[in-house]
LOVO-925563 format. One record per residue: residue in three letters; x, z, y of N, C-alpha, C in turn. Coordinates in steps of 0.001 Angstrom, whole numbers. Layout:
REM residues N
atom lumdo->ALA, n_east->X, n_up->Z, n_north->Y, ca_east->X, ca_up->Z, ca_north->Y, c_east->X, c_up->Z, c_north->Y
...
***
This chain:
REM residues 145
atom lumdo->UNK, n_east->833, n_up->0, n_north->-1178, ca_east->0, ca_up->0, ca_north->0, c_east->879, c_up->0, c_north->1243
atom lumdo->UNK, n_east->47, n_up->-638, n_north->2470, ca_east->1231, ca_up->-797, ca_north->3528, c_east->907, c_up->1100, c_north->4110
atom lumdo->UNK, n_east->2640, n_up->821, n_north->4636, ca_east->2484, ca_up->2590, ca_north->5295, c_east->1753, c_up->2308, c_north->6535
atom lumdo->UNK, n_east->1537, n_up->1684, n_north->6790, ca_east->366, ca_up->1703, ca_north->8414, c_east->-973, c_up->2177, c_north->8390
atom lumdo->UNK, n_east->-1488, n_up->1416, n_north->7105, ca_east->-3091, ca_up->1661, ca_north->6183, c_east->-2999, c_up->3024, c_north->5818
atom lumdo->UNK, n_east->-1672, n_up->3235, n_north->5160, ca_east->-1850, ca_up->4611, ca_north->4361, c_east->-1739, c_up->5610, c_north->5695
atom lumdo->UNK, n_east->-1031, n_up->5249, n_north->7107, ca_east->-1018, ca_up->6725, ca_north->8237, c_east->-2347, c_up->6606, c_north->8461
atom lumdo->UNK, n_east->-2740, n_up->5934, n_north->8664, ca_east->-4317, ca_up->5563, ca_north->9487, c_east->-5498, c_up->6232, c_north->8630
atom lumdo->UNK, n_east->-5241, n_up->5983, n_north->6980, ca_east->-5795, ca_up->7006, ca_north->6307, c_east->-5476, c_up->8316, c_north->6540
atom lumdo->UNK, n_east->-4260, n_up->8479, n_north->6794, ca_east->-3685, ca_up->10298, ca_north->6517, c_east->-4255, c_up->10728, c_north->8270
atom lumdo->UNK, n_east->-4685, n_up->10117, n_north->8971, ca_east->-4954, ca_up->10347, ca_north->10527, c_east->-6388, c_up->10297, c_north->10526
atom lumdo->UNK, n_east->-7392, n_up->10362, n_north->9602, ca_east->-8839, ca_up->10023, ca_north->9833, c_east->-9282, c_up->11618, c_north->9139
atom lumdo->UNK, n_east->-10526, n_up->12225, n_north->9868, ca_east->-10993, ca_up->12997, ca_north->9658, c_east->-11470, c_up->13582, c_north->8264
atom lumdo->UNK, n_east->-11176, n_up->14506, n_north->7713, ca_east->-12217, ca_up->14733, ca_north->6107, c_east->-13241, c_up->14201, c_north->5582
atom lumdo->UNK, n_east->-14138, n_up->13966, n_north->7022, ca_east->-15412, ca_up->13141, ca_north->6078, c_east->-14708, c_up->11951, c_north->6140
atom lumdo->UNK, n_east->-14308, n_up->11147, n_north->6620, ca_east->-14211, ca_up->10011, ca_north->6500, c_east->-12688, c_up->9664, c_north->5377
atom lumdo->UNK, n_east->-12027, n_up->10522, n_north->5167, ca_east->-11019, ca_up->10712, ca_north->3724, c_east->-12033, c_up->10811, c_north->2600
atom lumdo->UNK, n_east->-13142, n_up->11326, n_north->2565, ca_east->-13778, ca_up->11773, ca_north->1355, c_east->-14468, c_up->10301, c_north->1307
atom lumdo->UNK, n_east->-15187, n_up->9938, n_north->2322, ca_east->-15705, ca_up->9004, ca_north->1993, c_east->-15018, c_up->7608, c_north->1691
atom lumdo->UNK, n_east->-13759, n_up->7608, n_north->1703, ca_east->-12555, ca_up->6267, ca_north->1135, c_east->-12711, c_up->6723, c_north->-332
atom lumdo->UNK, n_east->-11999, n_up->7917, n_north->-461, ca_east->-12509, ca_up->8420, ca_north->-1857, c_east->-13410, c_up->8544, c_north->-2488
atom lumdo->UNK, n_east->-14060, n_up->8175, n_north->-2524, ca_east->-15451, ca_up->8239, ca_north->-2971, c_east->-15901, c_up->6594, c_north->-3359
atom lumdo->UNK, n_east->-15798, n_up->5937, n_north->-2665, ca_east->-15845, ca_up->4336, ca_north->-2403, c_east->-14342, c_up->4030, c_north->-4010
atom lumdo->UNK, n_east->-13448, n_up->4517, n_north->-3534, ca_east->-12109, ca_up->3848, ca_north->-4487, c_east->-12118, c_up->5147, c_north->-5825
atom lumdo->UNK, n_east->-13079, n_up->5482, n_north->-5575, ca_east->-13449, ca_up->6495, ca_north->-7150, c_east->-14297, c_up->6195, c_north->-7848
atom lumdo->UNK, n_east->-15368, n_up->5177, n_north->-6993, ca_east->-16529, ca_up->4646, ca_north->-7964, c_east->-15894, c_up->3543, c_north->-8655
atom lumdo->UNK, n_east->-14774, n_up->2896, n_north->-7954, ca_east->-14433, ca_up->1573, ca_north->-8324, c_east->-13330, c_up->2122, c_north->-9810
atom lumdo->UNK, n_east->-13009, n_up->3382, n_north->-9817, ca_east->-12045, ca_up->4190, ca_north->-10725, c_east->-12407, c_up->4123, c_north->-11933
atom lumdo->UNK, n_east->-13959, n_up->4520, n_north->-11864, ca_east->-14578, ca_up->4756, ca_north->-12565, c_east->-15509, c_up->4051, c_north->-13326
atom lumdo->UNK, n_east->-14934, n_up->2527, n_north->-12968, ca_east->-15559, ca_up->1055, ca_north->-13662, c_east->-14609, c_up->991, c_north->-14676
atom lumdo->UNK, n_east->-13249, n_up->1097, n_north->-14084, ca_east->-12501, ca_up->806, ca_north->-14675, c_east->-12396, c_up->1711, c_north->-16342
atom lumdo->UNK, n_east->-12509, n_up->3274, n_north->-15656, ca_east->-12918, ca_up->4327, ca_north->-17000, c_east->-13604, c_up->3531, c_north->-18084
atom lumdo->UNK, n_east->-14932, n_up->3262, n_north->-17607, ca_east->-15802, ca_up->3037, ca_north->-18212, c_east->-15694, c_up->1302, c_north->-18654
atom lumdo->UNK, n_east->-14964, n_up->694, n_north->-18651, ca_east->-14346, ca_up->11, ca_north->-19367, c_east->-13291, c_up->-121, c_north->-20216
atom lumdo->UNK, n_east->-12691, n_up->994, n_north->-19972, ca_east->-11739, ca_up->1575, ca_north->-20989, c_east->-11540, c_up->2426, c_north->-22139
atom lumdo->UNK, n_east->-12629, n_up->2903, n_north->-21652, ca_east->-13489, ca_up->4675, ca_north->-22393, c_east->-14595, c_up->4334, c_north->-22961
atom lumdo->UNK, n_east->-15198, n_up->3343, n_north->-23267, ca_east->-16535, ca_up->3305, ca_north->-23170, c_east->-17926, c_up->4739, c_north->-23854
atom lumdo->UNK, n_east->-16731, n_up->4886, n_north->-24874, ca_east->-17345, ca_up->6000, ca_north->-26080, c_east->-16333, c_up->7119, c_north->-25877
atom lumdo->UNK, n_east->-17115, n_up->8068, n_north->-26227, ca_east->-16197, ca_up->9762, ca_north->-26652, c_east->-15230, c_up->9597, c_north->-27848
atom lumdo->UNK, n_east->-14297, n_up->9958, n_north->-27225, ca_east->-12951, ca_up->10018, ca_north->-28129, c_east->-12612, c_up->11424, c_north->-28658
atom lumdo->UNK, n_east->-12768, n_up->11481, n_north->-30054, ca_east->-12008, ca_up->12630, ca_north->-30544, c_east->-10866, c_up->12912, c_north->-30787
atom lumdo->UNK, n_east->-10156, n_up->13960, n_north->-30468, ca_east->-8493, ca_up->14326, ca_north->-30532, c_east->-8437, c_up->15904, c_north->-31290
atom lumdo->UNK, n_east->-7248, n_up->15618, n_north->-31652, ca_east->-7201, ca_up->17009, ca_north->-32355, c_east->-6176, c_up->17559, c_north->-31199
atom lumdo->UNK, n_east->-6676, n_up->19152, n_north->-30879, ca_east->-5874, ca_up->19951, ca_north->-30029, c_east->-5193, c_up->20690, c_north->-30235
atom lumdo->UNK, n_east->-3656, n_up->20686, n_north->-29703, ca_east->-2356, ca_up->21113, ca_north->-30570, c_east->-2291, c_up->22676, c_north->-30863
atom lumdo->UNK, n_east->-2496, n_up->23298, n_north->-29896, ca_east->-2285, ca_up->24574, ca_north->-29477, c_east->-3341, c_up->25190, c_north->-30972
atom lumdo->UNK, n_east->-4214, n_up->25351, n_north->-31534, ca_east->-4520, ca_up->26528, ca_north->-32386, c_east->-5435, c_up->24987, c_north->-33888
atom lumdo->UNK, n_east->-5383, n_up->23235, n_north->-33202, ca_east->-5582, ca_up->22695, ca_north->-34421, c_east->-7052, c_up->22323, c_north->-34691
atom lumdo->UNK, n_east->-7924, n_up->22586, n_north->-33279, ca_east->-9080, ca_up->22123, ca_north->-33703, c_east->-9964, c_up->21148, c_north->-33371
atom lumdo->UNK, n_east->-10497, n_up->20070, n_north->-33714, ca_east->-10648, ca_up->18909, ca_north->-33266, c_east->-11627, c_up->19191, c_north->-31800
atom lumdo->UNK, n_east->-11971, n_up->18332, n_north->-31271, ca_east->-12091, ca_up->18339, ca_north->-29620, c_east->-12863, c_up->16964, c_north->-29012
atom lumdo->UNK, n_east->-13959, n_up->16567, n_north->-28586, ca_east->-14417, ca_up->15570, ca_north->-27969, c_east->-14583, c_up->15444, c_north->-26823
atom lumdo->UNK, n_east->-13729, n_up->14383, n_north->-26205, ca_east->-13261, ca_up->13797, ca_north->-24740, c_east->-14636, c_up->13232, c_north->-24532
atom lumdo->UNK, n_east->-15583, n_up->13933, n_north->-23461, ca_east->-16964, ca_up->13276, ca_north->-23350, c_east->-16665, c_up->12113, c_north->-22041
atom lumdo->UNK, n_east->-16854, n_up->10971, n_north->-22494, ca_east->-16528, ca_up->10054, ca_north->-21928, c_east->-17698, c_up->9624, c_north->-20434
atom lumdo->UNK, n_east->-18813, n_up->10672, n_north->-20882, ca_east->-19505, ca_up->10453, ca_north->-19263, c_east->-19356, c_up->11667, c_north->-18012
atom lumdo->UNK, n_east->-17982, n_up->12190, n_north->-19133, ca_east->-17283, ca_up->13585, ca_north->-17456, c_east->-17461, c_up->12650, c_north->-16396
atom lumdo->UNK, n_east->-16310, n_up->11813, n_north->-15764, ca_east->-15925, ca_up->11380, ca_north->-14810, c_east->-17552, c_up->10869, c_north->-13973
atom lumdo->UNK, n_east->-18082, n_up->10216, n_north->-14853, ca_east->-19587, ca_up->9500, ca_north->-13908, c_east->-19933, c_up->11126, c_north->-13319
atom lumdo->UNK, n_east->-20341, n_up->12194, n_north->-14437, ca_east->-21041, ca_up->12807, ca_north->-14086, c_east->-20189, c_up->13823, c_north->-12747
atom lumdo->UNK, n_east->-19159, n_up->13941, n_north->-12769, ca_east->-18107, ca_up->14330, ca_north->-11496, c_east->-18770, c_up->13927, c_north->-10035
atom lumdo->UNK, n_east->-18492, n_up->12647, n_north->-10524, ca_east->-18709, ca_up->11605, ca_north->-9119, c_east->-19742, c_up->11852, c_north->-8708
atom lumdo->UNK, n_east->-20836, n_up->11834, n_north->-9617, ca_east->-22317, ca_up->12112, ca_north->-9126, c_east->-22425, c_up->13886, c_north->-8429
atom lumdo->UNK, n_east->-21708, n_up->14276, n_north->-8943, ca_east->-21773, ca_up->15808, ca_north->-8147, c_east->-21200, c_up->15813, c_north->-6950
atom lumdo->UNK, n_east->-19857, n_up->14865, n_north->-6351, ca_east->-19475, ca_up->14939, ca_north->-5042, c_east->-20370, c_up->14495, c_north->-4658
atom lumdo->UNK, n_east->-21232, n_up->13385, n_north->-5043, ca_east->-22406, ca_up->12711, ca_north->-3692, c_east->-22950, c_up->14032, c_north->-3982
atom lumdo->UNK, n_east->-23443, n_up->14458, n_north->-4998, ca_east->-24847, ca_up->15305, ca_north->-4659, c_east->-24888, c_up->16862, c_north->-4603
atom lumdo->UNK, n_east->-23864, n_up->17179, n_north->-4609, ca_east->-23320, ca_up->19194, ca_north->-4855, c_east->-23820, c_up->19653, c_north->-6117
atom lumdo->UNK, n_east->-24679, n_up->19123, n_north->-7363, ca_east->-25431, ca_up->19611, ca_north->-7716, c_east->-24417, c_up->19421, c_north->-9519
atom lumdo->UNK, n_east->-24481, n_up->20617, n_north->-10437, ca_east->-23924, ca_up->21003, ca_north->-11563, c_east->-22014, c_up->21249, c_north->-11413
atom lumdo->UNK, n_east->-21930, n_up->21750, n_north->-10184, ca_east->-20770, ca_up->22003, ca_north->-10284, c_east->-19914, c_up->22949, c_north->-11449
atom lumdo->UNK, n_east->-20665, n_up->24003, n_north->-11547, ca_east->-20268, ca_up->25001, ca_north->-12537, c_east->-20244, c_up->23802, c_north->-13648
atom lumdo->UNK, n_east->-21091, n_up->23176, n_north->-14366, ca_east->-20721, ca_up->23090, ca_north->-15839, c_east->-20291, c_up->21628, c_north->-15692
atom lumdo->UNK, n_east->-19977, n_up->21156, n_north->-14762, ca_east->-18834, ca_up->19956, ca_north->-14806, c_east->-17482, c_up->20587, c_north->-14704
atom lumdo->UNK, n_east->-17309, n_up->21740, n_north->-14044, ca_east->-15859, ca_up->22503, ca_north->-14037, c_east->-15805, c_up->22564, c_north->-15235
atom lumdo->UNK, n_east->-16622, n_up->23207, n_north->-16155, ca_east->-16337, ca_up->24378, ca_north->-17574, c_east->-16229, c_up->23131, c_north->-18614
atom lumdo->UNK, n_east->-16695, n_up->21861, n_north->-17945, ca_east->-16476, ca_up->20375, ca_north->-19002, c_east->-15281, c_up->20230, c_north->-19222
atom lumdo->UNK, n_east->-14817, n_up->19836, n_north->-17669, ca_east->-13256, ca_up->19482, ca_north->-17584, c_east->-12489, c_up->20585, c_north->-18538
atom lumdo->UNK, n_east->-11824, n_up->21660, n_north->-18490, ca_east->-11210, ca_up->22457, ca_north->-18590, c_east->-10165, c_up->22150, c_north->-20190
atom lumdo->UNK, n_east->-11035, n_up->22044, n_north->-21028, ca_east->-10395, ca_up->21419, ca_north->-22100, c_east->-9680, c_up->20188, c_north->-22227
atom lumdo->UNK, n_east->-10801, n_up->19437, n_north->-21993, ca_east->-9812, ca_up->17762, ca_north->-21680, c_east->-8612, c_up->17796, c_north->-20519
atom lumdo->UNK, n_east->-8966, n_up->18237, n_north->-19728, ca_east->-7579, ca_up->18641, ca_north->-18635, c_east->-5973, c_up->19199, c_north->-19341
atom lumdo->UNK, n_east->-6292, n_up->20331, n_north->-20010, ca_east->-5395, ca_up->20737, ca_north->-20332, c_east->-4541, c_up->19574, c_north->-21505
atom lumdo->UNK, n_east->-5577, n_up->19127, n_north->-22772, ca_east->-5574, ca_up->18443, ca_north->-23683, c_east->-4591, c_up->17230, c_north->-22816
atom lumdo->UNK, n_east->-4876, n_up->16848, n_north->-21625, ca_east->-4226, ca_up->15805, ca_north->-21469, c_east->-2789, c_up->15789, c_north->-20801
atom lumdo->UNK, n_east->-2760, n_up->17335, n_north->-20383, ca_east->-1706, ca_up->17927, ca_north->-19686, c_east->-504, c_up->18185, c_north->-21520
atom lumdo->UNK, n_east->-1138, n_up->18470, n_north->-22237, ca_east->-327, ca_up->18458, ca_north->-23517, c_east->-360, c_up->17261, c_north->-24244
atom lumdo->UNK, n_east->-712, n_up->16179, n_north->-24053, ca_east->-348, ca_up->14905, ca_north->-24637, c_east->-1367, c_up->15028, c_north->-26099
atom lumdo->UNK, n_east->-2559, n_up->15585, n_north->-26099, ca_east->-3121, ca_up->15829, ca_north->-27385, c_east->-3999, c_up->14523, c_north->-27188
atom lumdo->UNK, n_east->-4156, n_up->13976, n_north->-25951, ca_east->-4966, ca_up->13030, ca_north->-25645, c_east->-4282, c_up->12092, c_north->-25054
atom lumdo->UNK, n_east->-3847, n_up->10716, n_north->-25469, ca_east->-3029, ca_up->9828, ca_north->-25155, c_east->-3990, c_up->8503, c_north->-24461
atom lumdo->UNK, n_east->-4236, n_up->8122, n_north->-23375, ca_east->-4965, ca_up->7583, ca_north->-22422, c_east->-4285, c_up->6461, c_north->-22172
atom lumdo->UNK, n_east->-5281, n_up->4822, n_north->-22168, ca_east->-4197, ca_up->3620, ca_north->-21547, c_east->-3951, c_up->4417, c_north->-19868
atom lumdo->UNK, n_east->-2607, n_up->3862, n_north->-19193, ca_east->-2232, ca_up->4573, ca_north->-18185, c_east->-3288, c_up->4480, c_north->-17200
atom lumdo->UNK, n_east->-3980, n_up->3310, n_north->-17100, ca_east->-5065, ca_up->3225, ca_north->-15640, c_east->-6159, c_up->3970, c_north->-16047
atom lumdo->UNK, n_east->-6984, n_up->4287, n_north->-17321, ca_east->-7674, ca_up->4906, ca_north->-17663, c_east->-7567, c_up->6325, c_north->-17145
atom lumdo->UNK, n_east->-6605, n_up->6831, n_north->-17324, ca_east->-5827, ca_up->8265, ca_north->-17083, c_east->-6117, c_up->8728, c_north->-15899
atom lumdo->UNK, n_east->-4924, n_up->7507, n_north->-15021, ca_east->-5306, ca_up->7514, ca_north->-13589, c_east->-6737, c_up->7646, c_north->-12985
atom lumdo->UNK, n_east->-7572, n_up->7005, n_north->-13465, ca_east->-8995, ca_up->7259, ca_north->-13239, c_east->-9603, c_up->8352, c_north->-13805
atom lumdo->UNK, n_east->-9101, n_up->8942, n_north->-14666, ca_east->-9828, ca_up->10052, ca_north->-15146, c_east->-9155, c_up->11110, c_north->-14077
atom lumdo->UNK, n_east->-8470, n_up->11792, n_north->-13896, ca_east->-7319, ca_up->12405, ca_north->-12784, c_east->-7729, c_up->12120, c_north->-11295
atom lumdo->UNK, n_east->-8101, n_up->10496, n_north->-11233, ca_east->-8672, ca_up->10812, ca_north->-9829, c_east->-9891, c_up->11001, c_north->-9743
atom lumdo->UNK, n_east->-10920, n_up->10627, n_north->-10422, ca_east->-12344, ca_up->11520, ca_north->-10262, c_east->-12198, c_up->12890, c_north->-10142
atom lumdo->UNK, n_east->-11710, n_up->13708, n_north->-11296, ca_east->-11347, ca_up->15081, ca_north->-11672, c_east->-10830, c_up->15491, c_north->-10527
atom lumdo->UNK, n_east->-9462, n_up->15039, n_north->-9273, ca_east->-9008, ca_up->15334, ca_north->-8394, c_east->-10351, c_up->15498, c_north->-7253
atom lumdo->UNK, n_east->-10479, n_up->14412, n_north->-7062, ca_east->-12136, ca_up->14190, ca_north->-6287, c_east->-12564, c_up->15203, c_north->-6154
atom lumdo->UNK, n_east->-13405, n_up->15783, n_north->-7282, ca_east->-14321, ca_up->16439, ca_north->-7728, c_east->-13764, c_up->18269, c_north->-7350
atom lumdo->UNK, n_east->-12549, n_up->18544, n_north->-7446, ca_east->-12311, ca_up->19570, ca_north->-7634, c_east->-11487, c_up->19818, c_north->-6172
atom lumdo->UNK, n_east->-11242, n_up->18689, n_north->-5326, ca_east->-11263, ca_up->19032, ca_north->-3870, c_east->-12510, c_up->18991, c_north->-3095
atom lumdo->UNK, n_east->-13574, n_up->18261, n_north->-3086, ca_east->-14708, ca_up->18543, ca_north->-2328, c_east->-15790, c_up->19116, c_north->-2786
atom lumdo->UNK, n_east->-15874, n_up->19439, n_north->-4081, ca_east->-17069, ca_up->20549, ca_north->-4762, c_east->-16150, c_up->21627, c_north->-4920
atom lumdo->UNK, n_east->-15327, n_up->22007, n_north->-5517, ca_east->-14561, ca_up->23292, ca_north->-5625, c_east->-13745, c_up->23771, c_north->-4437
atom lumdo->UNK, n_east->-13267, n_up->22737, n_north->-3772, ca_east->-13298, ca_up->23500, ca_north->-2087, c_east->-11577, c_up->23758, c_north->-2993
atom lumdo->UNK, n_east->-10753, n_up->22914, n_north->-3604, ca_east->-9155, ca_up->23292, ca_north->-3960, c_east->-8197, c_up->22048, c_north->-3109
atom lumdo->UNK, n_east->-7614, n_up->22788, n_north->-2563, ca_east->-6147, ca_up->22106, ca_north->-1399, c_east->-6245, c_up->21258, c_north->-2398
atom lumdo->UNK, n_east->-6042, n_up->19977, n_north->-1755, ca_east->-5057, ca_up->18817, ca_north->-2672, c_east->-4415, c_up->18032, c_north->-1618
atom lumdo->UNK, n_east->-3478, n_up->17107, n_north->-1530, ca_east->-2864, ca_up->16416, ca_north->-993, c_east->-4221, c_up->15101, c_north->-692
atom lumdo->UNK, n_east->-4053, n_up->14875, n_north->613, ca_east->-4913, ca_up->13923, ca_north->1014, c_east->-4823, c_up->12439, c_north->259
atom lumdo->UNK, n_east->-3620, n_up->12375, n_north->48, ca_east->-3301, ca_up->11025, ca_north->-614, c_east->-3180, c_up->11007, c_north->-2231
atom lumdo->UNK, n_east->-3424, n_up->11954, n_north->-2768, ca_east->-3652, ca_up->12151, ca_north->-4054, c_east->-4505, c_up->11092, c_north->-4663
atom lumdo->UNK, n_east->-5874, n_up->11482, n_north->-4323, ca_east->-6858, ca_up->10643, ca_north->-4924, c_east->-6762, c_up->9463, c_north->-4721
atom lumdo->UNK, n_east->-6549, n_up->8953, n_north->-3330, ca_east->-6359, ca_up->7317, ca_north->-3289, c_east->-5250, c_up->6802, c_north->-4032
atom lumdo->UNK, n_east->-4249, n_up->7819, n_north->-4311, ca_east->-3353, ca_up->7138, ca_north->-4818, c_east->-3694, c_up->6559, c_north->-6036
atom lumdo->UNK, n_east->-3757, n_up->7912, n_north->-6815, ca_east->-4392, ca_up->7652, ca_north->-8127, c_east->-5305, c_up->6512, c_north->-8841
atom lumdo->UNK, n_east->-6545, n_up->6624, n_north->-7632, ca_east->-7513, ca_up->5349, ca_north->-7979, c_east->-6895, c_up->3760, c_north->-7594
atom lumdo->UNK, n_east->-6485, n_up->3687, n_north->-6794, ca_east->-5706, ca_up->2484, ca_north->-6751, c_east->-4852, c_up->2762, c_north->-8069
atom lumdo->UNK, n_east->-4303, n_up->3552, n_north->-8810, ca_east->-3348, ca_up->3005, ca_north->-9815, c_east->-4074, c_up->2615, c_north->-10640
atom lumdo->UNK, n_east->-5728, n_up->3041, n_north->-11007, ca_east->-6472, ca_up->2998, ca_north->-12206, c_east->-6174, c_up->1746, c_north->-12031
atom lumdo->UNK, n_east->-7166, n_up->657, n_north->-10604, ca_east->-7264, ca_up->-252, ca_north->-11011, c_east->-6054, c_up->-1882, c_north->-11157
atom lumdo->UNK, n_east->-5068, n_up->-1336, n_north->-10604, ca_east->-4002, ca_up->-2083, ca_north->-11183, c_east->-3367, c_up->-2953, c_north->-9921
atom lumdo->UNK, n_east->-2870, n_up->-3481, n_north->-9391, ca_east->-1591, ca_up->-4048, ca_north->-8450, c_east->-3053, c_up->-5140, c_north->-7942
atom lumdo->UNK, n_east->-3379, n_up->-5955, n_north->-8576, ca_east->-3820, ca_up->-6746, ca_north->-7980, c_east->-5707, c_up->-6435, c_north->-7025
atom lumdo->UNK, n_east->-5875, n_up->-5710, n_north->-7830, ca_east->-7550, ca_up->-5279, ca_north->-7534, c_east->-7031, c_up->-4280, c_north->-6519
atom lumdo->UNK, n_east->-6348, n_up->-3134, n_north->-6338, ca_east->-6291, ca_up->-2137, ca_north->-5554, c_east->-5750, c_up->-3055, c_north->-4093
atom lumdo->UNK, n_east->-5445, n_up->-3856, n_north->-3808, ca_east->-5022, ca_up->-4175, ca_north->-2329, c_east->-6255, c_up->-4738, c_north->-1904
atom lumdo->UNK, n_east->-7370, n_up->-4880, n_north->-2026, ca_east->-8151, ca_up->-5450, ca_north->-1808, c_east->-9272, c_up->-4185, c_north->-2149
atom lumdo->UNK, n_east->-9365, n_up->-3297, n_north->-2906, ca_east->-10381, ca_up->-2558, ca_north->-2713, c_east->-10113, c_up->-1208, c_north->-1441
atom lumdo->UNK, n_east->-8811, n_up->-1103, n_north->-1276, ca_east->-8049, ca_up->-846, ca_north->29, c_east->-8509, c_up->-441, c_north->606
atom lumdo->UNK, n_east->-8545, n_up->-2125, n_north->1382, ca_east->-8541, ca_up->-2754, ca_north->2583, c_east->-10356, c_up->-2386, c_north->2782
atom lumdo->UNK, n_east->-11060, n_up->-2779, n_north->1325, ca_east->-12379, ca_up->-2620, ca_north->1843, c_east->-13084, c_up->-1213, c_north->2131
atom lumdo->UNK, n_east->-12272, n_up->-221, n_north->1132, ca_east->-13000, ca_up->1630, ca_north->1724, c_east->-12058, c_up->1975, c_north->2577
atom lumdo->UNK, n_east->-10866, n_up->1130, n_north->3619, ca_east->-10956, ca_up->1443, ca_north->5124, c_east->-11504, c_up->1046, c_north->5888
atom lumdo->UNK, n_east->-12242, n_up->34, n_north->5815, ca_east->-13178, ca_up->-754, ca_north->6775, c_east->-14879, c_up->-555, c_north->6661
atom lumdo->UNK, n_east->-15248, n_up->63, n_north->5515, ca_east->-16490, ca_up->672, ca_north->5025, c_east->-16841, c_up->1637, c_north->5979
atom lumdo->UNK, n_east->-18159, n_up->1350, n_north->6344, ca_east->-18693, ca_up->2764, ca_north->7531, c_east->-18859, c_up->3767, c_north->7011
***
């Protein structure tokens, strides 16, 4: 991304950061859901017991930043798969990942109210969707009202 786009992002108010994010998280989350389509089971290292990656977390995330609503048991969703993926028990194509990480990031800076780096999430979702799609979905959730 050019560093001019990216100050101009890091210089725009919270709502209007959330709302880039939000725009390049739905687009994250095409990508998920073309990658993910179904729940993936993994076995989890730490005590050995199998584990299902519910593959409609991320939608249902997203739908809680627009709407405030099931925060508690979208947190208590994540918690396993998070870690699971923090220990490699769950091996993700890389843009998939990225999209799962930036919803989850999303989600857990503007419903859970947790510091994150402003450029986190955009970063992330631009990696889901890959070199050529992200300069162009950009350009369009900085210019989006």
């Amino acid at each position: 991304m050019h560093p001019t786009a990216i100050q101009y992002y890091l210089e725009m108010d919270s709502a209007a950061q959330k709302r880039v994010q939000v725009l390049l998280c739905q687009q994250a989350l095409q990508v998920w859901e073309q990658l993910v389509p179904t729940n993936l089971t993994y076995r989890e290292s730490v005590v050995g017991t199998e584990q299902e990656l519910d593959a409609s977390l991320p939608r249902a995330a997203l739908v809680a930043v627009v709407s405030g609503q099931n925060a508690k048991a979208i947190k208590a969703r994540y918690l396993e798969p998070i870690v699971a993926l923090e220990d490699e028990d769950i091996v993700l194509p890389k843009r998939a990942e990225f999209a799962y990480y930036a919803i989850y990031n999303l989600f857990s800076a503007q419903v859970l109210q947790q510091p994150l780096d402003p450029w986190l999430v955009p970063n992330q979702a631009l990696a889901a969707m890959g070199d050529e799609a992200a300069a162009s979905a950009w350009e369009r959730a900085l210019g989006a009202p």
